[in-house]
N, C-alpha and C positions, 0 to 999 in steps of 0.2 A: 293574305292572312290564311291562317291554318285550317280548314274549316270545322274537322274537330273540335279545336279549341274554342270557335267561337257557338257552335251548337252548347258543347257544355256551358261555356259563360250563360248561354241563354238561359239553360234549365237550371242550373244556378240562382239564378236572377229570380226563377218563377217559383223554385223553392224558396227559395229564402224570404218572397214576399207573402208568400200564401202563408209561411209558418208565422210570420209578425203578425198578418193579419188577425190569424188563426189566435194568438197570444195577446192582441189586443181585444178581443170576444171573447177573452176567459178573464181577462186581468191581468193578464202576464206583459207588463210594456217591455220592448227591446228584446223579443225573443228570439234568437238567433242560435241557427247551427255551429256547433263547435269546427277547430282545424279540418276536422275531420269528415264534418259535412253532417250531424248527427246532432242528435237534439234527444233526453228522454226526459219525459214527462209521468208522472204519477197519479194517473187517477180515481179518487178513491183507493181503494188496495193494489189498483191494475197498474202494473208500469210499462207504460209504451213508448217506443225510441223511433224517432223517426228520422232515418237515414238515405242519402240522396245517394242513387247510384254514379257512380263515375263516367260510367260510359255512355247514358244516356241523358241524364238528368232529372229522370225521373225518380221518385221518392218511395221508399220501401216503410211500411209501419210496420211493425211486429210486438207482439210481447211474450214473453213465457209463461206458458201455463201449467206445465206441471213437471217432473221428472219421470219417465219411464223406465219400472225399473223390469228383471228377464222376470219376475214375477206378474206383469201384468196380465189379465187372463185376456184371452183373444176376444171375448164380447166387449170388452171398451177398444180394442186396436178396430173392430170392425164395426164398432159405432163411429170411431174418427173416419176410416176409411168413406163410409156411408156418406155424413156429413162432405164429405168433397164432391162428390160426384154434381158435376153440372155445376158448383160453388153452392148448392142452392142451401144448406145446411150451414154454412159457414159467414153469409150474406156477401156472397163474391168473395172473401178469404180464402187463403188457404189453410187447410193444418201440415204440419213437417214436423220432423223429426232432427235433430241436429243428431248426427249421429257419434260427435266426436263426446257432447256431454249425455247424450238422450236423453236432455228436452225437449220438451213439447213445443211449438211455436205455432203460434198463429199471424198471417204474416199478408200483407196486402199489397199490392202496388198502386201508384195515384199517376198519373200523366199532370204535371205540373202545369202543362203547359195550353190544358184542355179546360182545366178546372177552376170553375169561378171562386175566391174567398167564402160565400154561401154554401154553396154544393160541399165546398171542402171541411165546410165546420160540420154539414149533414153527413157525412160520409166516418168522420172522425169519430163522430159521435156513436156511430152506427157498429161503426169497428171499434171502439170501446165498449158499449155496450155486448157485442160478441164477445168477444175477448174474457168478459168480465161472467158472461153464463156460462163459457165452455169453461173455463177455471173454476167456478163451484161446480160444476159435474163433473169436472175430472180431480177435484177433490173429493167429491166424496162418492164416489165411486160407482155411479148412478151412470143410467143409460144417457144418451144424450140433451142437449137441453133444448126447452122448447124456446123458440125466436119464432120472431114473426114469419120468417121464409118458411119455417116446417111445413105448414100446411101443403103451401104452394109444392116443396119439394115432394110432397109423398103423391103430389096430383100428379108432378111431373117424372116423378121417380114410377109409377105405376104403367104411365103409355108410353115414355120414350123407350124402354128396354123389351117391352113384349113382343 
């Protein structure tokens, strides 16, 4: 047997059962990844898509937050920047840039295969809720937003670079 093949099948398996699980804790019975291996969901205003990579089997979340257009002034591109450093502003997220549309994405990875049903509903949550303050600050055009990691980030933003 291939073993490629049979590693994906595994994170397959652990995707596809974490997302049911995941979908039977919100209401959603039989929720399952498309052909494709993707799934978007809408929460609240925020719509997050949750896509399984091929190569490993591990699961990508993301959602769009805003469009950057050549007028955005450099104190919001170095407010995002800021927020990555360490993950600590982001709560282990990342922000990117898709450079073909220039949107804004914020985008996570999950080890499917590390992660209990529980952890995965906390973690989801966690990144929706991110998701959902950096998109009213990057609407309306305000400095970055406060999350619970900020604090923590400006203790650790303070001594690790001195």
């Amino acid at each position: 047997m291939d073993t490629s093949t049979s590693i994906s099948n595994l994170g397959k398996s652990a995707f596809a059962a974490l997302l049911a699980g995941f979908g039977e804790s919100i209401g959603i019975h039989d929720l399952t990844p498309d052909e494709q291996g993707a799934c978007t969901l809408k929460f609240d205003d925020q719509v997050v898509t949750f896509q399984q990579e091929q190569s490993s089997g591990r699961m990508i979340a993301y959602s769009v937050l805003g469009q950057l257009g050549a007028d955005t002034p450099a104190s919001k591109l170095r407010d995002l920047l800021s927020a990555n450093l360490f993950w600590l502003g982001t709560a282990d997220a990342t922000l990117a840039l898709d450079a073909d549309s220039q949107k804004l994405v914020l985008e996570r990875r999950f080890d499917t295969e590390r992660c209990s049903p529980v952890e995965f509903e906390e973690l989801i949550g966690l990144f929706v809720d991110t998701a959902e303050a950096w998109h009213e600050q990057f609407e309306a055009g305000v400095a970055a937003p406060t999350t619970p990691a900020e604090s923590l980030a400006a203790h650790h933003n303070s001594h690790l670079l001195a």
